[in-house]
C-alpha positions as CSV (number, residue, x, y, z in Angstrom):
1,X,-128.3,-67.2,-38.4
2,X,-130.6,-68.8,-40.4
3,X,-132.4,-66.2,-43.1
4,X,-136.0,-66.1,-42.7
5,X,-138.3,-67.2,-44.7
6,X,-141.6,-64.2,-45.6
7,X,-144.7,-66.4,-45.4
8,X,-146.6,-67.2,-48.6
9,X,-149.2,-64.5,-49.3
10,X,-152.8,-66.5,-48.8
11,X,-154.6,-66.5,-52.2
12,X,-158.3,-64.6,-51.9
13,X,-161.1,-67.1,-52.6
14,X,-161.5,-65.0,-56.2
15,X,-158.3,-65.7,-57.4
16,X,-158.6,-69.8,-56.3
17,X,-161.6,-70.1,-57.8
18,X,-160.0,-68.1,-61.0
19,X,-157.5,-70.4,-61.0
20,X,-159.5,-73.7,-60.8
21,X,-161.9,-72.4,-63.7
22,X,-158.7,-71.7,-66.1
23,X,-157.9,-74.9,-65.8
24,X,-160.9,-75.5,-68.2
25,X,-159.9,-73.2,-70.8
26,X,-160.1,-75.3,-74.0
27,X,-163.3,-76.9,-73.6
28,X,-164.9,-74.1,-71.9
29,X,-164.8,-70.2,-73.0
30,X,-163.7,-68.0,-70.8
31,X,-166.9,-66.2,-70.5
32,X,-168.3,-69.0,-69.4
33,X,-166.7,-69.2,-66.6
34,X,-168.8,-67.1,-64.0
35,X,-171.4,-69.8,-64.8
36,X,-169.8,-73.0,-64.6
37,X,-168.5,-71.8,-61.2
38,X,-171.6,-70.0,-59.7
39,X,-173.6,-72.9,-60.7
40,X,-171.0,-74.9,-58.2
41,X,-171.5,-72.2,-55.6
42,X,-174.9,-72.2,-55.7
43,X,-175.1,-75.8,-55.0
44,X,-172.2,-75.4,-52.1
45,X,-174.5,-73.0,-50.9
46,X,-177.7,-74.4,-50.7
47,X,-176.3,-77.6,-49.4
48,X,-174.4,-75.9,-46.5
49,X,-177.6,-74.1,-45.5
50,X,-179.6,-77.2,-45.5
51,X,-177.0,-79.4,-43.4
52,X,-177.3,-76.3,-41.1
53,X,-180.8,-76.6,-40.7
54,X,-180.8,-80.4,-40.5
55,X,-178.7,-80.4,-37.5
56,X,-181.0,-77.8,-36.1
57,X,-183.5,-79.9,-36.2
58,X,-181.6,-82.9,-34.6
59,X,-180.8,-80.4,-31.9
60,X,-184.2,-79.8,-31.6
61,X,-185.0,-83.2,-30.8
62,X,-187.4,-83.8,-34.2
63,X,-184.7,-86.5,-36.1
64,X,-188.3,-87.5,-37.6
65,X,-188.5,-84.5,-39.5
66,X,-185.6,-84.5,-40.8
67,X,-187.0,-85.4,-44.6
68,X,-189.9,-83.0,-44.3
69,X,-189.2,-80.3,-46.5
70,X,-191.7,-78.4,-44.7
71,X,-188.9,-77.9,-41.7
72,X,-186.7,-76.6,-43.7
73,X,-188.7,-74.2,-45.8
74,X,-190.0,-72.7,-42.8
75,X,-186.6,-71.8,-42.0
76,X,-186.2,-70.2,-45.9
77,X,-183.8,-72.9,-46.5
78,X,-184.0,-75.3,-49.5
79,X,-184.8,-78.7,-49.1
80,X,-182.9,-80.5,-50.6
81,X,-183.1,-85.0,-51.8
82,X,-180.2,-86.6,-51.3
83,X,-179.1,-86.6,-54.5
84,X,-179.0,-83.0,-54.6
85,X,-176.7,-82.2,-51.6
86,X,-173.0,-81.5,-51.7
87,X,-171.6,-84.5,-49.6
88,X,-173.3,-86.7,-52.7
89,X,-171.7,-84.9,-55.5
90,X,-168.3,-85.2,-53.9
91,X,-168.4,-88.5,-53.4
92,X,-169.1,-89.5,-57.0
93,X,-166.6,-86.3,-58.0
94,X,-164.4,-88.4,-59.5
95,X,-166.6,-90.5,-61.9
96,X,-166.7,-90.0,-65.4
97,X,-170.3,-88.8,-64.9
98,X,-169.9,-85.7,-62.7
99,X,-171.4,-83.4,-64.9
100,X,-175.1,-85.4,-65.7
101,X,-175.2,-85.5,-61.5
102,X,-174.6,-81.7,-61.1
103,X,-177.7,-81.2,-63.8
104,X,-179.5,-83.6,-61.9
105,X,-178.8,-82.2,-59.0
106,X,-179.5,-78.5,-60.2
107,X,-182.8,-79.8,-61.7
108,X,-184.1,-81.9,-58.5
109,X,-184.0,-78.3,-56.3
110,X,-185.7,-76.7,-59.1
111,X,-188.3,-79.1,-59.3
112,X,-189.0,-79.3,-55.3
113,X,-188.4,-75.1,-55.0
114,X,-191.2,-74.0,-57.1
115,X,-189.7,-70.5,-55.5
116,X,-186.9,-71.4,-58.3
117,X,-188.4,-72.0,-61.3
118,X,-186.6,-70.6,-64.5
119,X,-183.6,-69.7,-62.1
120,X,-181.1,-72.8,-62.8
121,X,-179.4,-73.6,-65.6
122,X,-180.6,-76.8,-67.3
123,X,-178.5,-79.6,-68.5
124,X,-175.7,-76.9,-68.4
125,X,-173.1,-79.0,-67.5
126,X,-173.8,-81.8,-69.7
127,X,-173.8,-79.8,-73.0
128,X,-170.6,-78.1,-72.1
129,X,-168.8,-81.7,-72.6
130,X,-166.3,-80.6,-69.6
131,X,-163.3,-82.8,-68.9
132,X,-164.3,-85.3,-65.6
133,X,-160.7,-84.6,-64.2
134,X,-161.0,-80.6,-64.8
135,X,-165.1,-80.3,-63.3
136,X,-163.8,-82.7,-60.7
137,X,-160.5,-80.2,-59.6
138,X,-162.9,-77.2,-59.5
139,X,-165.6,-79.2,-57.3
140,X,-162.2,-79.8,-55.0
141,X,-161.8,-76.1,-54.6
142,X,-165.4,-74.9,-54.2
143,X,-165.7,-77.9,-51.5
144,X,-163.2,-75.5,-49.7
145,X,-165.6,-72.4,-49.4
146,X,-166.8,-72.0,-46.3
147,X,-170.3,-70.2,-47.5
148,X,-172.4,-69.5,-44.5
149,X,-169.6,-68.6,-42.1
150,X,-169.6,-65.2,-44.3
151,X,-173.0,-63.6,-43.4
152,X,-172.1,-60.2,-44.4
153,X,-170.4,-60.8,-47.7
154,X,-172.5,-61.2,-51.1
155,X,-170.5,-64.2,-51.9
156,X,-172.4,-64.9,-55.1
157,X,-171.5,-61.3,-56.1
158,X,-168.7,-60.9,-55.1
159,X,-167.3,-63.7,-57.5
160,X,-169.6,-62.2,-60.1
161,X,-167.9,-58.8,-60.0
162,X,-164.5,-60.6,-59.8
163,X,-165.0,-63.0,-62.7
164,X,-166.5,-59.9,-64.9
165,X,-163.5,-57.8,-64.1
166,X,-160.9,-60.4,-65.2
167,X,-163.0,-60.6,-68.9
168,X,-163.2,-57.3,-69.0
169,X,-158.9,-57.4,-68.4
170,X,-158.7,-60.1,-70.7
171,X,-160.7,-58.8,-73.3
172,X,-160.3,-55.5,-73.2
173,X,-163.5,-54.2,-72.4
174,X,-164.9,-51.5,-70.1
175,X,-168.6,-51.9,-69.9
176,X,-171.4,-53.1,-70.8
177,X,-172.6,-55.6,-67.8
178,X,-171.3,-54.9,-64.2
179,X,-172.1,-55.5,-60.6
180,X,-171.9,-52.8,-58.6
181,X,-169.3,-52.5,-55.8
182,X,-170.6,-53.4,-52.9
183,X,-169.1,-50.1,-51.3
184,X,-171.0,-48.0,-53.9
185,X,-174.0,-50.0,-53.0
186,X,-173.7,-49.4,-49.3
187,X,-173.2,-46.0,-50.4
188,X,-176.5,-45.7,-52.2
189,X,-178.5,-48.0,-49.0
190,X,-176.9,-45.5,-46.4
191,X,-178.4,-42.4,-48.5
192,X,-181.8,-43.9,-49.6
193,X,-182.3,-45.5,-45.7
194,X,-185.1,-47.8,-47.0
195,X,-186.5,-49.6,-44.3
196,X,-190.3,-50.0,-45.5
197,X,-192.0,-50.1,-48.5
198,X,-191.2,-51.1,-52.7
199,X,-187.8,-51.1,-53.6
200,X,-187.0,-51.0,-57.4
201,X,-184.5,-51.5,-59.6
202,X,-185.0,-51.6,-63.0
203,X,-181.5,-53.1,-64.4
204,X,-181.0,-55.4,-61.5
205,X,-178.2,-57.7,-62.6
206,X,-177.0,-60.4,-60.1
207,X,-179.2,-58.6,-57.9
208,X,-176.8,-57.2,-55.5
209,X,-178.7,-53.8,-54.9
210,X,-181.7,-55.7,-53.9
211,X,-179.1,-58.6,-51.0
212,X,-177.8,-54.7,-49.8
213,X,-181.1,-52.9,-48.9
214,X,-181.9,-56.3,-46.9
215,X,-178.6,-56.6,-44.9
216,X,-179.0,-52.8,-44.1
217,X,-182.6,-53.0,-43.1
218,X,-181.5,-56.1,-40.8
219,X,-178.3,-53.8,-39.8
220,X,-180.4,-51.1,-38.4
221,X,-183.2,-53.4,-36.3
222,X,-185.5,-53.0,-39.2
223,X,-187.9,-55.7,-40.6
224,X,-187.0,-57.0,-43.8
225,X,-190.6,-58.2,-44.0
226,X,-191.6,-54.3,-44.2
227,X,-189.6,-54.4,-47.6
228,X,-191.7,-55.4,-51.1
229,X,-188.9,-55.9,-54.4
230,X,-189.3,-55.2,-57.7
231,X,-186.4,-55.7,-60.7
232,X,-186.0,-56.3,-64.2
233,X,-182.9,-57.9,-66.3
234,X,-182.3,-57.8,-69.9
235,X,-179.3,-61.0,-70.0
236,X,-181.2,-64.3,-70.0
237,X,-178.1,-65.6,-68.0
238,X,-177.6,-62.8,-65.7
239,X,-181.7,-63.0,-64.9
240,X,-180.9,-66.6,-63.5
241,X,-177.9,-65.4,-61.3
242,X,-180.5,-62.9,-60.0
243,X,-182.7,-65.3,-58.7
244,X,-180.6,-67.7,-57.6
245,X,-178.3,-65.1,-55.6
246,X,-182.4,-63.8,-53.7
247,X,-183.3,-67.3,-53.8
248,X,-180.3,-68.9,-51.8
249,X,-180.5,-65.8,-49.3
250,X,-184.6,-66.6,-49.1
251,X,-185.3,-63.3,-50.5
252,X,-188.9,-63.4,-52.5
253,X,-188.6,-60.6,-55.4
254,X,-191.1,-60.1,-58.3
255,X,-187.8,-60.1,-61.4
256,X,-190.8,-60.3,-64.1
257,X,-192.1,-63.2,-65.7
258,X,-188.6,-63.7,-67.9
259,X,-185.8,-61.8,-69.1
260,X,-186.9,-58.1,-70.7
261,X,-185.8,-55.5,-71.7
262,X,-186.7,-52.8,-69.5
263,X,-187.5,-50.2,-72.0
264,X,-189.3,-52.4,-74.9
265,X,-191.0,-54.1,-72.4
266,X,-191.9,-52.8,-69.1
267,X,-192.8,-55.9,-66.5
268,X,-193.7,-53.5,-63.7
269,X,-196.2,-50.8,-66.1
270,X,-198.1,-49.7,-62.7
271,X,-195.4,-49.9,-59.8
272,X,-194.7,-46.6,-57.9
273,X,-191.7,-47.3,-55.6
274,X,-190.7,-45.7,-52.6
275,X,-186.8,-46.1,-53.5
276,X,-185.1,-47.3,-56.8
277,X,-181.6,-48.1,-56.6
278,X,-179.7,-48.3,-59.6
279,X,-176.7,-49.3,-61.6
280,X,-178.2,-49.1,-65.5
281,X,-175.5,-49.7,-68.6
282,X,-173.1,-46.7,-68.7
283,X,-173.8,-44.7,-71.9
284,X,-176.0,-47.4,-73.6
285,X,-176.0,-46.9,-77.5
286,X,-179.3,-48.7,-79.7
287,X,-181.2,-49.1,-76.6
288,X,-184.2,-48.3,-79.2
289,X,-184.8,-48.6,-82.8
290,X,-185.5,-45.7,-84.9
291,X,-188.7,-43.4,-84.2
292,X,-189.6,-46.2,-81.4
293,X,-190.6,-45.3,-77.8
294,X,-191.4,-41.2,-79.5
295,X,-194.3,-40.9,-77.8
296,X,-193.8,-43.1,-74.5
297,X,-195.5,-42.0,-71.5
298,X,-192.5,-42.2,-69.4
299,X,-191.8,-38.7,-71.6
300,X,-194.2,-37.4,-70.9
301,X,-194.0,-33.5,-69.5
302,X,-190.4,-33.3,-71.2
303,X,-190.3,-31.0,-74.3
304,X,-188.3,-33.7,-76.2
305,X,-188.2,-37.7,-75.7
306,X,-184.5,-38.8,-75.2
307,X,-182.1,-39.8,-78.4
308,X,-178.7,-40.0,-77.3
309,X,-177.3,-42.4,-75.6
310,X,-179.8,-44.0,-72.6
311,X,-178.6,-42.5,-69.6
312,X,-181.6,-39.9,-69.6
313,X,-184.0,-42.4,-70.6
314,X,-183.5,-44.2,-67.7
315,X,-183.5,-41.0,-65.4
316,X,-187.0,-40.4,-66.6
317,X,-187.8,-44.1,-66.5
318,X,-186.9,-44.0,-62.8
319,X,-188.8,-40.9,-62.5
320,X,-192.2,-42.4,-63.6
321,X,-191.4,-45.2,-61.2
322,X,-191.5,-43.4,-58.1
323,X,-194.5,-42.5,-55.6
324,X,-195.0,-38.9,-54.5
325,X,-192.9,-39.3,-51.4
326,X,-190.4,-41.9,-53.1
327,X,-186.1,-41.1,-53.6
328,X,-184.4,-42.9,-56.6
329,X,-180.6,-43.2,-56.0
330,X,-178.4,-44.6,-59.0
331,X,-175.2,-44.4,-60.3
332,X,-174.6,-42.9,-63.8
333,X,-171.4,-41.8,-65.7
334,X,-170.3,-38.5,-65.1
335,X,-170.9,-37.1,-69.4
336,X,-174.8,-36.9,-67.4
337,X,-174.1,-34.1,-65.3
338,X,-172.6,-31.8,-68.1
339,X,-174.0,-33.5,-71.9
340,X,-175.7,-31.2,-74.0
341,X,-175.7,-33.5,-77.0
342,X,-179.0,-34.9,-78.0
343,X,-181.4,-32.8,-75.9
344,X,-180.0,-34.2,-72.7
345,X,-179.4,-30.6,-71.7
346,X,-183.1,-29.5,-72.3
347,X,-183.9,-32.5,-70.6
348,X,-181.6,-32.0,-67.3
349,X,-182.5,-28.4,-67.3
350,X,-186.5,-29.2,-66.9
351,X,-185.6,-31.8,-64.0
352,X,-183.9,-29.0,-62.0
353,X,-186.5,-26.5,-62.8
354,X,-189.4,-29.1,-61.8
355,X,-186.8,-29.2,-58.6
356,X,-186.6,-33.0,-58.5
357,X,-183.0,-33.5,-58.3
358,X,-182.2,-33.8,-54.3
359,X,-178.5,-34.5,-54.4
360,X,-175.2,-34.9,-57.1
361,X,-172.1,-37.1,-55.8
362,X,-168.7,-37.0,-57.9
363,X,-167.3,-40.4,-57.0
364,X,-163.6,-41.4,-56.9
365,X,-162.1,-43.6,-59.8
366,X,-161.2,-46.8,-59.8
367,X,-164.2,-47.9,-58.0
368,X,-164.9,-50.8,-60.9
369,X,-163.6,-54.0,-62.2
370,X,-164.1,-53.4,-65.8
371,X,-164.7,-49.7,-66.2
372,X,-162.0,-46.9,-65.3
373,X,-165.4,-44.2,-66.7
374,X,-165.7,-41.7,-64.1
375,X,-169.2,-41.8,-62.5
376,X,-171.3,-40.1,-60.3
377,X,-174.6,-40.7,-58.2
378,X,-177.9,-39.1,-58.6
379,X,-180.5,-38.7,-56.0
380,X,-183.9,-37.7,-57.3
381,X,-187.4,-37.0,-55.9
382,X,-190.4,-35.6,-56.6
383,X,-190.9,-34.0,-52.8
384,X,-189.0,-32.1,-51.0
385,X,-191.3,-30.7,-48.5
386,X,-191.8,-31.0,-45.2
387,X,-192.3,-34.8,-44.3
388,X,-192.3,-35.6,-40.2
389,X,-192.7,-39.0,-41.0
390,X,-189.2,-39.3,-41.9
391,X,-188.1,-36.5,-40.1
392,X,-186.9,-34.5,-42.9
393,X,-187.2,-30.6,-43.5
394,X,-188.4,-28.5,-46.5
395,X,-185.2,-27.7,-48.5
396,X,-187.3,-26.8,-52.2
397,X,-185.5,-25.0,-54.6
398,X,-182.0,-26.1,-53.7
399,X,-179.7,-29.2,-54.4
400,X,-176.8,-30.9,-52.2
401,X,-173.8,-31.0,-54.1
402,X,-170.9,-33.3,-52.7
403,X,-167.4,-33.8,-54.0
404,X,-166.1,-37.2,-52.9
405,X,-163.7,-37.8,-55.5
406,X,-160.7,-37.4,-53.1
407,X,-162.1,-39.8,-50.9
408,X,-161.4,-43.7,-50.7
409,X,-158.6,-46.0,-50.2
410,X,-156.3,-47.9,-53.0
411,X,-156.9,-52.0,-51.9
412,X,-154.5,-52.9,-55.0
413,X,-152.9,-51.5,-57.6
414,X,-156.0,-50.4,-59.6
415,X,-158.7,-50.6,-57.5
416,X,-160.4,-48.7,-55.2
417,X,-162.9,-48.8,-51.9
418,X,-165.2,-46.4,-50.6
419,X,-164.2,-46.7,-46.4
420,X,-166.7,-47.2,-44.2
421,X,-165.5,-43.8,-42.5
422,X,-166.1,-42.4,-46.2
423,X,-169.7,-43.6,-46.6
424,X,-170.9,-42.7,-43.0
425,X,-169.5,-39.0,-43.7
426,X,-171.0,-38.4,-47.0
427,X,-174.6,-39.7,-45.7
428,X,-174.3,-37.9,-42.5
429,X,-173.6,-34.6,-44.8
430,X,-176.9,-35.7,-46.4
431,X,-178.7,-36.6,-43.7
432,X,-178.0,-33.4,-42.3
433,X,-179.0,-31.2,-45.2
434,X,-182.3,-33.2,-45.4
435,X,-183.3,-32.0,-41.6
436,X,-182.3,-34.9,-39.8
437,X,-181.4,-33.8,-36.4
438,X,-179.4,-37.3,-35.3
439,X,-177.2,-35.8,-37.7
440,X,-176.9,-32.5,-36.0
441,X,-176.9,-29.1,-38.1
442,X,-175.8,-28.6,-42.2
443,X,-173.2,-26.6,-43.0
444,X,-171.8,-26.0,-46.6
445,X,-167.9,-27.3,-46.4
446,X,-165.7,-25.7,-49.4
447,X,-164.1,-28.2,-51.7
448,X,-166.6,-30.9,-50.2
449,X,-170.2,-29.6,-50.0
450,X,-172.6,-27.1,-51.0
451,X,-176.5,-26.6,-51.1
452,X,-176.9,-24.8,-54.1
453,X,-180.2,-22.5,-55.1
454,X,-182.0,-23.0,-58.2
455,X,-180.1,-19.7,-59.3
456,X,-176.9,-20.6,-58.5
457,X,-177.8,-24.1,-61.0
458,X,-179.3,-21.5,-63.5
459,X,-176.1,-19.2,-63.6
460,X,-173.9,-22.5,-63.9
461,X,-176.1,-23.3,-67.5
462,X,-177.7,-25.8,-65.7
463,X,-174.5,-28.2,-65.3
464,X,-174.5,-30.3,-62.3
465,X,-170.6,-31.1,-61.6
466,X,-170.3,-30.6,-57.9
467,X,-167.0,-29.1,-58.7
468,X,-168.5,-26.1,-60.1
469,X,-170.2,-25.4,-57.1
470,X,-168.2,-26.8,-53.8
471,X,-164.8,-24.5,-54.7
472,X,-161.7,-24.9,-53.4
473,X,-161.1,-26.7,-49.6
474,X,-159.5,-23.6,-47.9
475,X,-155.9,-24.2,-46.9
476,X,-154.6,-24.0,-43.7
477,X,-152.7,-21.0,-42.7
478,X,-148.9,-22.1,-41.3
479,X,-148.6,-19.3,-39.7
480,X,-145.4,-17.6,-42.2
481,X,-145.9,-14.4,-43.2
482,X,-145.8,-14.1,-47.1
483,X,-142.8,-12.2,-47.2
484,X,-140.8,-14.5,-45.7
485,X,-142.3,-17.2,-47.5
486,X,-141.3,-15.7,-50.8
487,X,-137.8,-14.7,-49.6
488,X,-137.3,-18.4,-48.9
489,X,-138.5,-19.0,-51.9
490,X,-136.5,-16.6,-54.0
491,X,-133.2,-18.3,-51.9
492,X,-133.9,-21.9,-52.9
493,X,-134.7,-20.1,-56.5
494,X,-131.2,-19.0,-57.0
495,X,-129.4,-22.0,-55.7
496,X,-131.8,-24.4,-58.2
497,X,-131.0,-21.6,-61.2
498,X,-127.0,-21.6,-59.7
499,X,-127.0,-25.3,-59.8
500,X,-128.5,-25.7,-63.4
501,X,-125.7,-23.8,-65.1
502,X,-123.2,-25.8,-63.5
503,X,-125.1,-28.8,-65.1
504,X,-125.3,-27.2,-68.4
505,X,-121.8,-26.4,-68.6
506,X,-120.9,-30.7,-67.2
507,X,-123.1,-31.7,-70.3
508,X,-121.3,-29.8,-72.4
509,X,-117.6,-30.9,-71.4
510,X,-119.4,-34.4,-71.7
511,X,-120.4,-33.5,-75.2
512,X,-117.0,-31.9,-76.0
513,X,-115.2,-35.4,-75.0
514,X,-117.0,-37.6,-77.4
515,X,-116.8,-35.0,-80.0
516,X,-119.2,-32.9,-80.0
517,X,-118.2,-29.7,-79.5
């Protein structure tokens, strides 16, 4: 009988894509890579979405249109001159000039998207002096990308995240610049629930916090036009993946007039948000220069400006951010919920007492590419009264505390994902707690859950680990009394100790053969 063959194990679109864009180490670095390829992806893209819309508008019997870019931006979709589309680039994929056509290309949108400007790279291609037969490999593989059949991935960020985590590998690095999971994201969406109003987030990266909130507004028969977005980006490069990854999705967002650093140089001085969903640097050291920012309003109220490392500073950031009524919901490394160093303990200790924090999360590991820190989420706001408009009920002077660190599933050998099961219990715990009666009556679950009085925080020193506060999960009873229990146990003791000497005495004779008495 003929032996089977097991069927070659599909490559994921990441790792293809991984694999074309090595082929250019050499003449490209490696962090370069995300760009050369997003670039490529942005074009696919765009191009896809446009031949879409142009055979719409066949269909629709209005072929004369078909050059109007009025059609198509109607639809949010780029227009885009022939030169610009996919099917063009391909064709000429193999000329020695590839890499001038994909600026042109790139610049041509920009130019006819004024919705665009500052987002593409410029003459990018040209200046890195790729090899023809390497640019033209990788078109070959992003041509295979099917990248509107995939409505409810973040493509864009999804390679984003991938590409990061494989420097981060490579380079041995564990932070610094990440995008978030998407699971986390849903996570924070799910929680926050923000289906009208300003959402904010003030280190927005590739902007996958902001392509979330839409999908679950859209998810939950909302109207994404009932949504206003706000974000700021430090990275220059990172700022232009932000707009393209809203601008390819027809998402308007005010991103600030360039790339800023969100503390030095605030782009949004007045905006009160109703949410703020965040993913700010983990731990960021020198995020000010001595004796700068002392006095900044965003302090103000807070016996002592923060000076450590600028997790706190961009908990109060957030704070001054948000409207009376508004939630902030952001992800920050677990040394928050505990540090004493630096004030940070004076600091967290005036947050509880002003009663603003709502809810603490202990998230699993593994949940990043390219950082194995332990995090956590924090839920602030500066209500918690009574608020019928959102159906929620006073719960002042106490916090949720939730320990989801056992939860989540292993997809490889290092990474882990927050199940949809998993995110639909923790916000239902939530939910619940807040009032919400679709998501019946809260009850405090030990080793999971607890709403914890201001008190209870107070007798703790202030310390916010939800460990301290949820216990032990209680262990079902088998129904063995203990004294038979520990007569078993006792049994299988002497037999384990019985069989040890026997071993001891083998080693020996072992020992004594070669000599060793």
């Amino acid at each position: 009988m003929a032996k089977k063959i097991a069927p070659k194990k599909q490559k994921s679109m990441e790792e293809t894509l991984w694999d074309s864009a090595n082929k250019l180490r050499g003449t490209v670095e490696s962090s370069e890579y995300k760009h050369v390829v997003l670039g490529l992806i942005f074009l696919k893209f765009s191009s896809d979405k446009f031949e879409e819309r142009r055979k719409e508008i066949i269909a629709e019997g209005q072929e004369a249109f078909v050059e109007m870019k009025e059609f198509y931006n109607m639809k949010n979709v780029f227009f885009l001159p022939e030169d610009s589309r996919w099917s063009e680039l391909m064709k000429n994929a193999k000329q020695d000039d590839i890499a001038l056509r994909i600026d042109t290309a790139l610049h041509t949108i920009e130019k006819n998207n004024p919705s665009l400007k500052g987002a593409l790279p410029d003459n990018y291609f040209s200046r890195l002096n790729l090899d023809p037969s390497k640019l033209s490999a990788l078109l070959d593989t992003v041509n295979d990308i099917d990248t509107v059949a995939d409505n409810e991935n973040d493509i864009v960020g999804r390679i984003y995240e991938y590409f990061l985590g494989r420097f981060a590998s490579v380079e041995k690095k564990g932070g610094g610049e990440f995008y978030t999971p998407k699971c986390v994201v849903n996570l924070i969406a799910e929680m926050l629930e923000p289906f009208k109003g300003k959402i904010y987030d003030p280190a927005c990266g590739s902007g996958g916090m902001f392509v979330q909130s839409l999908k679950f507004v859209e998810n939950h028969q909302g109207n994404t036009k009932d949504i206003s977005i706000y974000g700021q980006e430090y990275t220059a490069t990172t700022y232009k993946l932000a707009k393209m990854n809203l601008a390819i999705r027809g998402i308007s967002a005010n991103l600030g007039e360039v790339p800023a650093d969100t503390f030095t140089k605030d782009q949004h001085p007045d905006l009160k948000a109703d949410y703020i969903m965040a993913n700010p640097p983990f731990n960021q050291d020198q995020w000010r220069e001595k004796g700068e920012l002392e006095d900044d309003p965003r302090w103000a109220g807070f016996t002592t400006p923060p000076t450590g490392n600028a997790n706190y500073a961009w908990i109060l950031h957030m704070l001054s951010k948000l409207s009376d009524k508004g939630t902030a919901g952001f992800v920050l490394a677990n040394g928050s919920m505990s540090s004493n160093t630096s004030g940070e303990g004076d600091i967290r200790k005036q947050l509880i007492e002003n009663d603003l924090v709502d809810c603490i999360i202990a998230l699993p590991g593994q949940l990043f590419y390219s950082t194995q820190i332990p995090v956590c989420l924090w839920f602030i706001t500066k209500s918690k009264k009574d608020d019928p408009e959102h159906d929620y009920k006073e719960r002042q002077g106490n916090t949720l505390f939730i320990d989801a660190r056992n939860m989540g599933s292993m997809v490889d050998r290092t990474h882990k994902e927050l199940t949809q099961e998993d995110i639909g219990d923790i916000t239902k715990t939530y939910h619940a707690w807040r009032g919400e009666q679709k998501d019946g009556d809260y009850e405090d679950v030990a080793g999971y859950c607890k709403s914890a009085t201001l008190e209870e925080i107070k007798t703790n020193d202030f310390v916010l680990t939800p460990g301290r506060y949820v216990g032990v999960a209680e262990e079902e009873d088998d129904g063995i009394p203990f004294e038979e229990k520990m007569s078993a146990l006792n049994t299988k003791l002497k037999e384990q100790m019985k069989q040890s000497e026997a071993l001891d005495i083998e080693i020996c004779e072992n020992l004594k053969l070669l000599g060793y008495e």
